[in-house]
Wavefront OBJ file of the C-alpha trace (Angstrom):
o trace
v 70.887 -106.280 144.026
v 71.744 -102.603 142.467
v 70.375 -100.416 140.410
v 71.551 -98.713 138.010
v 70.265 -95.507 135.506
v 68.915 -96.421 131.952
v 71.635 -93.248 130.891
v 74.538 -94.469 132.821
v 75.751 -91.126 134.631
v 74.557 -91.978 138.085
v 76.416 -94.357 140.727
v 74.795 -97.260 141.324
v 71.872 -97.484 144.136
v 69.998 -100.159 146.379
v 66.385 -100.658 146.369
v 65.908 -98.142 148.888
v 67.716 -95.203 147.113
v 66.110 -96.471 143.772
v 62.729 -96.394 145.417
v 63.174 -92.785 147.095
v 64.429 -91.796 143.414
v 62.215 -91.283 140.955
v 64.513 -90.201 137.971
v 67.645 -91.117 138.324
v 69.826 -87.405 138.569
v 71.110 -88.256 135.202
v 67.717 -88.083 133.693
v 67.255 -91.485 133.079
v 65.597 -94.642 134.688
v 66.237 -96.969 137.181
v 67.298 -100.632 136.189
v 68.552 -104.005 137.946
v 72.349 -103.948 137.538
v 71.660 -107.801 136.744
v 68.572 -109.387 135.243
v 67.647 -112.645 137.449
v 67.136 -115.722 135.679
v 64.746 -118.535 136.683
v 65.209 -122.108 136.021
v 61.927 -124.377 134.721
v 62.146 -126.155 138.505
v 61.714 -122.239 140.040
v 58.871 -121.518 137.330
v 57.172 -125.153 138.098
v 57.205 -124.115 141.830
v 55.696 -120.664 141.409
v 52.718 -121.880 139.313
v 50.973 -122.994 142.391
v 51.693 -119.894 144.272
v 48.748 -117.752 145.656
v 49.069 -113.895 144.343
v 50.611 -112.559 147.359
v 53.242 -115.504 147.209
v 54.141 -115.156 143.662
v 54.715 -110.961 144.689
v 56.692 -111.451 147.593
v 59.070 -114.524 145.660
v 59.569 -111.507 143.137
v 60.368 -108.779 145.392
v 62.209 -111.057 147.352
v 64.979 -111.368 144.421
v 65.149 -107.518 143.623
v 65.364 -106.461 147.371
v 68.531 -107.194 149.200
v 66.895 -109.281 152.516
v 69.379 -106.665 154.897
v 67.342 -103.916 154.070
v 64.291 -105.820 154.435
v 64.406 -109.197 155.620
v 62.086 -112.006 153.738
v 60.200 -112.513 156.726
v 58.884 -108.294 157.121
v 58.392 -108.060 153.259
v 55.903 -111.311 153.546
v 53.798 -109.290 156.000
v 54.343 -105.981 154.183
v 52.610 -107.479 150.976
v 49.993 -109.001 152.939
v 49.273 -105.778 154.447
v 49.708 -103.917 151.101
v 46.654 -106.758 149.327
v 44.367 -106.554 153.010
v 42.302 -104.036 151.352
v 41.376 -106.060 148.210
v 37.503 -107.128 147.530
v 38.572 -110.395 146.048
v 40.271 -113.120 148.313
v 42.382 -114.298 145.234
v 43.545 -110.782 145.090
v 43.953 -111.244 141.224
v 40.935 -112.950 139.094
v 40.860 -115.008 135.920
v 37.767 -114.549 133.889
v 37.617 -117.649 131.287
v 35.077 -116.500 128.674
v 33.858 -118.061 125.036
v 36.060 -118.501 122.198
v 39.650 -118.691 124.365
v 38.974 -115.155 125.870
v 40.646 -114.654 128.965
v 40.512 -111.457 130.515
v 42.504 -111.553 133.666
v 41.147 -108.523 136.625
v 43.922 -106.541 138.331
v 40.892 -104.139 139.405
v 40.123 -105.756 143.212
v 41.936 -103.056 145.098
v 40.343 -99.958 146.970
v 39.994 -97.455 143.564
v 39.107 -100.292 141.235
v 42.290 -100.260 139.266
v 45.602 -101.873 139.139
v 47.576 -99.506 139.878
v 45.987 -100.630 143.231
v 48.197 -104.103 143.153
v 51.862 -102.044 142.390
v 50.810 -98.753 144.573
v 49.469 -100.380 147.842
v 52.994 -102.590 147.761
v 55.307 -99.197 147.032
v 53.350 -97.476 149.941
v 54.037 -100.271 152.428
v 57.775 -100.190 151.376
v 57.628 -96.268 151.836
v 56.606 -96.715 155.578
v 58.876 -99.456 156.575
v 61.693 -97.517 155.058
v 60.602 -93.695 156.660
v 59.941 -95.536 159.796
v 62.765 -96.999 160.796
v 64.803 -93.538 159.754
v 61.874 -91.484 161.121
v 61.771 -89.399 157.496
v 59.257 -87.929 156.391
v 58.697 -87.166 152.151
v 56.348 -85.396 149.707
v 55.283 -87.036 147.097
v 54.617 -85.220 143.820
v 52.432 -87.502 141.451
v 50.583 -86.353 138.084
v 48.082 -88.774 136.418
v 46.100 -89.779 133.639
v 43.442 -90.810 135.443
v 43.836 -94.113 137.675
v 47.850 -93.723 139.563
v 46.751 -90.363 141.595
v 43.727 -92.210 143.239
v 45.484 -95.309 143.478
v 49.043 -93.573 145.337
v 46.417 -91.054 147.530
v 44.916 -94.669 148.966
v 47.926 -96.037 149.556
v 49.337 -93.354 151.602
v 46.426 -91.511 153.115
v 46.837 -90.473 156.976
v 50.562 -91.091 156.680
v 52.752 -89.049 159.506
v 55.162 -89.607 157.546
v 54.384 -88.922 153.327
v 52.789 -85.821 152.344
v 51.394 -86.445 148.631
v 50.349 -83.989 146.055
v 48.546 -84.932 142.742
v 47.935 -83.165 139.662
v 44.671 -84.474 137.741
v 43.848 -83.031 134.117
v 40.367 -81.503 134.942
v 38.246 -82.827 132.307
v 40.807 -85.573 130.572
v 39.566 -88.218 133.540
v 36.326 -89.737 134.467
v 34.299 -88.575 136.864
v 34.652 -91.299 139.370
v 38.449 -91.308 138.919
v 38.168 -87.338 139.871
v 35.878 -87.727 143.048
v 38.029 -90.839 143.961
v 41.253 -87.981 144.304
v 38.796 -84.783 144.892
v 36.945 -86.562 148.223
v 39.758 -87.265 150.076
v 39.697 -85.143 152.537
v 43.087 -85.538 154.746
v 45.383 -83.776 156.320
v 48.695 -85.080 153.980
v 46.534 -85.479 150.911
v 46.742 -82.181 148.396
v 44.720 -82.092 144.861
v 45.412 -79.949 142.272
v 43.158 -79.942 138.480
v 45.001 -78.732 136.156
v 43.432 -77.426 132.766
v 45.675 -79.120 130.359
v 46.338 -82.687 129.705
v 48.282 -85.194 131.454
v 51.299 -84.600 129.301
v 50.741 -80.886 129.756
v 51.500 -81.468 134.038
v 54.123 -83.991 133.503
v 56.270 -80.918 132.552
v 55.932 -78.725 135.866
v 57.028 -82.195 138.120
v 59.866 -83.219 135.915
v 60.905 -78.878 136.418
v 60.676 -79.081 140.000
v 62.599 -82.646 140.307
v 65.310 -80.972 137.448
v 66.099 -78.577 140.585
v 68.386 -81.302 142.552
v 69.035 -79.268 145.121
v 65.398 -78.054 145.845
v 64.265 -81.917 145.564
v 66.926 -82.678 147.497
v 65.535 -80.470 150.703
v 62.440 -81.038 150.378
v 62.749 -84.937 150.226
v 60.711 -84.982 147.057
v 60.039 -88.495 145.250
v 57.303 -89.357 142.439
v 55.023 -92.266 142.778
v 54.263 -92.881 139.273
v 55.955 -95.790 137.234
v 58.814 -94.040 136.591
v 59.318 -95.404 140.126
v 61.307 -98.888 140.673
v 58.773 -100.352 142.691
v 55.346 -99.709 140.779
v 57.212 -102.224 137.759
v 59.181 -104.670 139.851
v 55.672 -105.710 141.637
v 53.802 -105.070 138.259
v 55.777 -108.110 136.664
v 53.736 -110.594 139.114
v 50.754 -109.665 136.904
v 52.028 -110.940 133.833
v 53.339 -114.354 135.688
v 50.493 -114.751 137.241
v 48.307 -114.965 133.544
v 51.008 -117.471 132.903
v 50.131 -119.637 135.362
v 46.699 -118.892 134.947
v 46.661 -120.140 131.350
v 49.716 -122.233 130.267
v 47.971 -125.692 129.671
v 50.889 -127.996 130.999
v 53.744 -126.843 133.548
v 54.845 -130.669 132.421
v 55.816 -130.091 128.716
v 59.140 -129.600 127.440
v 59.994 -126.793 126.578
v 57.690 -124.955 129.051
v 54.929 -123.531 126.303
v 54.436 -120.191 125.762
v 51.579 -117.873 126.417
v 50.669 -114.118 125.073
v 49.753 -111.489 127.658
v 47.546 -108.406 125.663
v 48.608 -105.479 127.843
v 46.960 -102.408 127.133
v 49.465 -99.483 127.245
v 49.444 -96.034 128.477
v 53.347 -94.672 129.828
v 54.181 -98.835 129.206
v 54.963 -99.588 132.765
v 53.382 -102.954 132.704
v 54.686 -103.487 129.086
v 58.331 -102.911 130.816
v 57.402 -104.758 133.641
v 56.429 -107.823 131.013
v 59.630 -107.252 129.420
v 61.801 -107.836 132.025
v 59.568 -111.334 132.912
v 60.605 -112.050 129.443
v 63.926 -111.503 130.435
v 64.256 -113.730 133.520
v 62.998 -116.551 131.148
v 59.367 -116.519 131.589
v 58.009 -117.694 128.140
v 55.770 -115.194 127.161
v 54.736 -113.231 124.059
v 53.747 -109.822 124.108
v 51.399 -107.583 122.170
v 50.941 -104.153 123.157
v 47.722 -102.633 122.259
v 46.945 -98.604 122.474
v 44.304 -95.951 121.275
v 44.533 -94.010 118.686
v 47.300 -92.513 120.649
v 49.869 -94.565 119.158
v 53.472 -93.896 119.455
v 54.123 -96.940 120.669
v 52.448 -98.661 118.298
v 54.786 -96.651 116.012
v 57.804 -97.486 118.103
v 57.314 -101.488 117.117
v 56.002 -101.247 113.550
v 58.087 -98.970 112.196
v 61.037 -97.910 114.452
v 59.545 -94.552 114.946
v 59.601 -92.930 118.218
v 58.300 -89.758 117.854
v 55.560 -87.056 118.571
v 52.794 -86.877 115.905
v 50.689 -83.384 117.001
v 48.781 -83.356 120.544
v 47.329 -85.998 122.324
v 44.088 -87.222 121.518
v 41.318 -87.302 123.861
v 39.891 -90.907 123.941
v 37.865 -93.304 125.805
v 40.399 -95.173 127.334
v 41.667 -91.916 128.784
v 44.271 -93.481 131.578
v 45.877 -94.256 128.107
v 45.682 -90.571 126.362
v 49.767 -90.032 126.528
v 51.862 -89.294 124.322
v 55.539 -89.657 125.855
v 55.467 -93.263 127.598
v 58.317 -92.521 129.378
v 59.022 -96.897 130.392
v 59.786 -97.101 126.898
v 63.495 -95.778 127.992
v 63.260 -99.425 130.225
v 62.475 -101.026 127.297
v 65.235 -99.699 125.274
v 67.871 -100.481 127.701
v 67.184 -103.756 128.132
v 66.921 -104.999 124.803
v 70.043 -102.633 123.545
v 72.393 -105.487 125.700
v 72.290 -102.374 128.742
v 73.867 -99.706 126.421
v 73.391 -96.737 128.527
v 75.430 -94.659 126.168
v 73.289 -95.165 123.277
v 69.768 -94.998 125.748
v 71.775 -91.649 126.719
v 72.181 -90.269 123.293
v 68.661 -91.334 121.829
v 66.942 -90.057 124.994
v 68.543 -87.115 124.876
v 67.890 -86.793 121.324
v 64.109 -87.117 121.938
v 63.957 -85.184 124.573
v 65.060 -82.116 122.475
v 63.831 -82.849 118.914
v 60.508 -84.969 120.063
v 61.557 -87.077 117.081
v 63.538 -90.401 117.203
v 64.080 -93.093 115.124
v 65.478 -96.619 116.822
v 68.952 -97.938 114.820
v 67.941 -100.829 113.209
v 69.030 -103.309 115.338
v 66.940 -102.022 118.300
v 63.943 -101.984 116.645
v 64.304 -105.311 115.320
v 65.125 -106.608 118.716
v 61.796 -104.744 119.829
v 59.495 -105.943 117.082
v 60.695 -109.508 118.053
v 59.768 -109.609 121.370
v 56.414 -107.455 121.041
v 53.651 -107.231 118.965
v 51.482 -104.207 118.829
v 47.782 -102.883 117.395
v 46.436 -99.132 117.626
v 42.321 -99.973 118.134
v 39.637 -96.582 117.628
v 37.314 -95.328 120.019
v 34.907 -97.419 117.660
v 36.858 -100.620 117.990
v 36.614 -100.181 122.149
v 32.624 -99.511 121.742
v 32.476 -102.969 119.512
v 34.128 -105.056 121.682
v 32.815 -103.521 124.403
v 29.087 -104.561 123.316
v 30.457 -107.557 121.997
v 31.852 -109.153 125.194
v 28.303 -108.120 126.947
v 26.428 -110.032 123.942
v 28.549 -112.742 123.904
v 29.278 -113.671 128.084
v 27.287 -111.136 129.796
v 30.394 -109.393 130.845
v 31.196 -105.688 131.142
v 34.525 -104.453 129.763
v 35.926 -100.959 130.788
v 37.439 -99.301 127.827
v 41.028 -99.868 128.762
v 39.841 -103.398 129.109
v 38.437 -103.363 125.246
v 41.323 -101.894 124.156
v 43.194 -105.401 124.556
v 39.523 -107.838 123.905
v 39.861 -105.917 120.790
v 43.115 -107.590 119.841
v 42.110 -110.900 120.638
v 39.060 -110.626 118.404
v 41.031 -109.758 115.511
v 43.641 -111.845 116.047
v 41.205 -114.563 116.406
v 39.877 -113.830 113.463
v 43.073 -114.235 111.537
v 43.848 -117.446 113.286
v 40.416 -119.288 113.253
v 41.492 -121.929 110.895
v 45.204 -122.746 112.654
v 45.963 -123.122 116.456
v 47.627 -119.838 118.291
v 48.704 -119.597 121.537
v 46.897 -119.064 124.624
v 46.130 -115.602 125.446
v 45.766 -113.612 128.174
v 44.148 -110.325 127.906
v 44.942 -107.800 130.905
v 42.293 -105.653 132.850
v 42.993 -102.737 134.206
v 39.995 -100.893 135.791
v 36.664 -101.995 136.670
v 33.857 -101.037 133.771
v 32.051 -99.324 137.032
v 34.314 -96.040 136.962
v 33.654 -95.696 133.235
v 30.197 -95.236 133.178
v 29.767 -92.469 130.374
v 31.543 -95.449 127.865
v 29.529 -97.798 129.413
v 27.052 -95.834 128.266
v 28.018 -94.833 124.554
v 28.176 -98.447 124.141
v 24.144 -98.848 124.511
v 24.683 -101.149 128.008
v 23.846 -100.479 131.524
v 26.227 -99.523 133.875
v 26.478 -101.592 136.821
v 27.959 -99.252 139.706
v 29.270 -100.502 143.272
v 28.053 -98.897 146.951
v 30.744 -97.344 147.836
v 31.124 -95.634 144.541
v 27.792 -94.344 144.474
v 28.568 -92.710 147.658
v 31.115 -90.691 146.643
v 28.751 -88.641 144.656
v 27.897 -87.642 147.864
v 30.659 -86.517 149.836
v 32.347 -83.307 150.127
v 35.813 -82.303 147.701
v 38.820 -80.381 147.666
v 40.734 -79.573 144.909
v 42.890 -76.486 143.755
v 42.207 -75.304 140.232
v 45.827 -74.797 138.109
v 44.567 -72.608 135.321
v 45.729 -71.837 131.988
v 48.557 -69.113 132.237
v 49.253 -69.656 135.325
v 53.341 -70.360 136.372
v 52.362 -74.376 137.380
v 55.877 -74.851 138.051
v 56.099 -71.603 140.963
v 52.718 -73.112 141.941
v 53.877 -76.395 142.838
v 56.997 -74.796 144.271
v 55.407 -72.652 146.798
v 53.142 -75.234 147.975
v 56.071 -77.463 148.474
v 57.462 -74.934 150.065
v 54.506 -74.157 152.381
v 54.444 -77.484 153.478
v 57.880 -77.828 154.461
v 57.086 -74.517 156.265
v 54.268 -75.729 158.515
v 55.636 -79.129 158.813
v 58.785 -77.316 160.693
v 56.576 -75.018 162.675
v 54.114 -77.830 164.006
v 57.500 -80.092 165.155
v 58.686 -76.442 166.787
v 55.558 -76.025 168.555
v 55.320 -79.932 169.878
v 58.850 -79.467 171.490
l 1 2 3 4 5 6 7 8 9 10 11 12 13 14 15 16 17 18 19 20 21 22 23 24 25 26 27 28 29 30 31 32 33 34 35 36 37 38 39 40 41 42 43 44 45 46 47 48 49 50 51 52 53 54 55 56 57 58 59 60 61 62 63 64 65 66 67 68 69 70 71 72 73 74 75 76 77 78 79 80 81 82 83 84 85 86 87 88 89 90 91 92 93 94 95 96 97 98 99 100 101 102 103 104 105 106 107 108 109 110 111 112 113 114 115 116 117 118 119 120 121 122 123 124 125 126 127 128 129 130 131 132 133 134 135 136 137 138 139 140 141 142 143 144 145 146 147 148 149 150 151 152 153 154 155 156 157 158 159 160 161 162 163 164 165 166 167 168 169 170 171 172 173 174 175 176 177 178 179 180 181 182 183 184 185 186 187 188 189 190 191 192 193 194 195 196 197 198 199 200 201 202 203 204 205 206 207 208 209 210 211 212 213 214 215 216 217 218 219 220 221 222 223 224 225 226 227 228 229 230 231 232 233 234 235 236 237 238 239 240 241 242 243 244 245 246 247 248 249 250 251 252 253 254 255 256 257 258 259 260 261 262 263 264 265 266 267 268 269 270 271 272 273 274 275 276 277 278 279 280 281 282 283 284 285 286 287 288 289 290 291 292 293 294 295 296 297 298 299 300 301 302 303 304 305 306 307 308 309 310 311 312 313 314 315 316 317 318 319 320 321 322 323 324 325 326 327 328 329 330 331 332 333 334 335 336 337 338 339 340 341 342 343 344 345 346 347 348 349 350 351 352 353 354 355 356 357 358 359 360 361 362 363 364 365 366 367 368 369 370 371 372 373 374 375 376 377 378 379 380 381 382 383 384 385 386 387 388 389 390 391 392 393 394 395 396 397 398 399 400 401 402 403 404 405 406 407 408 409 410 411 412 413 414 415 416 417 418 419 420 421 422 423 424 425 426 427 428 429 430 431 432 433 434 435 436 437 438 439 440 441 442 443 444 445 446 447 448 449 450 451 452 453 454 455 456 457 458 459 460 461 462 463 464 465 466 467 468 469 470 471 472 473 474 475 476 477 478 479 480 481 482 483 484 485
């Protein structure tokens, strides 16, 4: 299997150079060269698989078994899930009135980013080890990926990671989950701007090939291969889950709610589509809705700044998957992804030709849903099963309880509604929505423990910033292997 970049300008790579990558150099994305299909006997077989399974059967057809044989990535993925609460690794929740609301949130930071991240970091190792490498990671987040990547490679020899949080734009459990980590590869910095706002300094530094190139930089977030390819178990797995007969003919089809934020796990339920997996979409975001835009109306395009909202993991404004998305449904036209990218990219405004968007509004439905919506549905799942919903979570409930309502009187398809974080490190919604929060051990301990985390204020150069602290630790990484010799 090779990848290939979403613009077309890049040679072609193997998992291993895709998942070192980031960005392509071209700008663009990486892609499979070739889109696997699955046959209904392959798809009857999965069904039973336990979580862990159904990941490594996935990985196992997007990773070339010479660079890791079938055998090492079965015991990397069980490494990768050890850390989960739930023994299922992955939990159904089968509520009143056909809600399902399926938790990726088991993993150490109560997120799913936990599920995609723990795998990536595992592949990281197996590859660094065997070359004896050593990388620094540059990540920024929105709230849940810089907690989830610092977990997954904390105490590594071989990674050194660096985060940028938006001070302010996350919770504050998702900022003490970053800010109390307290190890020697693990560097924090808040930023005072939004998560848009410190996208721009990272994609500067990783514009500079040839200073990403020594330095051995690489990005964790989903622009990476890896966070996508094992985020497409998720949306097989609520097939399984909730597909009434594996028996029928043809297979029937189920719709997966996936709330959106940079549409990683929107792309990553794309290309399930793709290898024949017979699901619908519907993408569901806040009132941050270009992507909402994007299927409605064809319009890809910034509307003013980005709105500060409950569900603030999904506050973002340039989902930059969408480029997967794109691709694969324009038949792999790189040179049109090229121009239109490119396009956006300078103008911030794009609208889709025609036939793209028609492709796109085929295979996906979308909603935007108001901080108000997320507060209903939030107090409406607690009245109606006694269940607490973080506001990412809401965001898709809210769907199905409007799309329920249209469809009382005729049958729909079964749905699946996808969880991201635990309600527990969204207390302050939790809150506005007149319920009691309900908040694990170990996170009330963090409350506790000491932080580190260095402020990147307004006006100063966040690009030289990150830089010279890349820089730095380059510097004393070289001086500690001089002084052990």
């Amino acid at each position: 299997m090779r990848y290939i970049s979403t613009r077309g300008g890049t040679p072609s790579v193997d998992f291993e150079g895709a998942l070192f990558s980031g960005y392509a150099p071209d700008g663009g994305l990486f892609m499979p060269e070739e889109i696997p299909k699955l046959d209904r006997e392959t798809l009857k077989k999965w069904s039973t698989l336990s979580y862990p399974a159904l990941v490594t059967e996935l990985c196992s057809l997007f990773i070339d078994p010479a660079l890791i044989p079938k055998k090492d990535l079965k015991g990397l993925i069980d490494r990768a899930f050890s850390r989960f609460r739930h023994r299922d690794i992955v939990h159904l929740s089968r509520m009143k009135n056909g809600l399902n609301v399926l938790e990726l949130w088991h993993g150490v930071t109560y997120a799913f980013k936990d599920l995609s991240m723990s795998c990536t970091g595992q592949f990281l190792q197996y590859f660094l080890e065997k070359k004896q490498k050593h990388v620094t990671i540059v990540v920024g987040t929105s709230g849940d990926t810089g907690s989830s990547a610092i977990e997954s490679v904390r105490g590594a020899k071989n990674m050194d990671i660096i985060v940028l949080l938006p001070l302010g734009h996350c919770s504050k459990i998702q900022e003490l989950q970053m800010t109390t980590v307290i190890e020697e590869n693990v560097h924090v910095f808040g930023v005072e701007g939004n998560s848009d706002e410190l996208d721009e300094p990272i994609k500067d530094v990783f514009a500079d090939m040839a200073f990403a190139k020594k330095h051995n930089l690489m990005s964790l977030n989903s622009i990476n291969w890896s966070r996508v390819l094992v985020q497409m178990a998720h949306h097989f797995f609520a097939y399984f889950q909730c597909v009434p007969s594996m028996d029928t003919y043809p297979l029937p089809s189920v719709e997966v709610v996936v709330p959106t934020g940079a549409a990683g796990n929107l792309a990553a339920g794309c290309i399930a589509q793709e290898m024949g997996l017979p699901i619908h979409l519907a993408t569901v975001v806040n009132h941050n809705d270009i992507i909402h835009r994007t299927v409605q109306q064809g319009d890809f395009s910034l509307l003013g700044n980005t709105t500060t909202t409950l569900a603030s993991a999904m506050d973002i404004q340039v989902p930059y998957n969408m480029e997967r998305i794109f691709w694969l449904l324009s038949a792999s036209d790189s040179g049109l992804i090229r121009t239109l990218m490119e396009q956006f990219d300078r103008t911030k405004n794009l609208c889709l030709p025609r036939e793209l968007h028609a492709k796109i509004s085929e295979k996906i439905d979308s909603q935007s849903v108001s901080d108000e919506d997320i507060i209903q549905t939030m107090r409406r799942c607690w009245e109606e099963n006694r269940y607490l919903l973080c506001p990412h979570s809401a965001v898709a409930v809210s769907y199905h309880y409007k799309q329920s309502a249209l469809t009382s009187k005729q049958p729909s398809l079964p749905r699946c509604c996808l969880a991201p974080a635990s309600a527990a490190k969204f207390q302050d919604a939790v809150l506005q929505a007149q319920l009691v929060p309900e908040i694990p051990e170990d996170m009330q301990a963090l409350e506790h423990m000491k932080t580190r985390c260095t402020p990147l204020r307004r006006g100063d150069d966040w690009t030289q910033v990150l830089r010279d602290k890349i820089e730095n630790l380059s510097q004393q990484r070289k001086s500690g292997m001089n002084f052990q010799e």
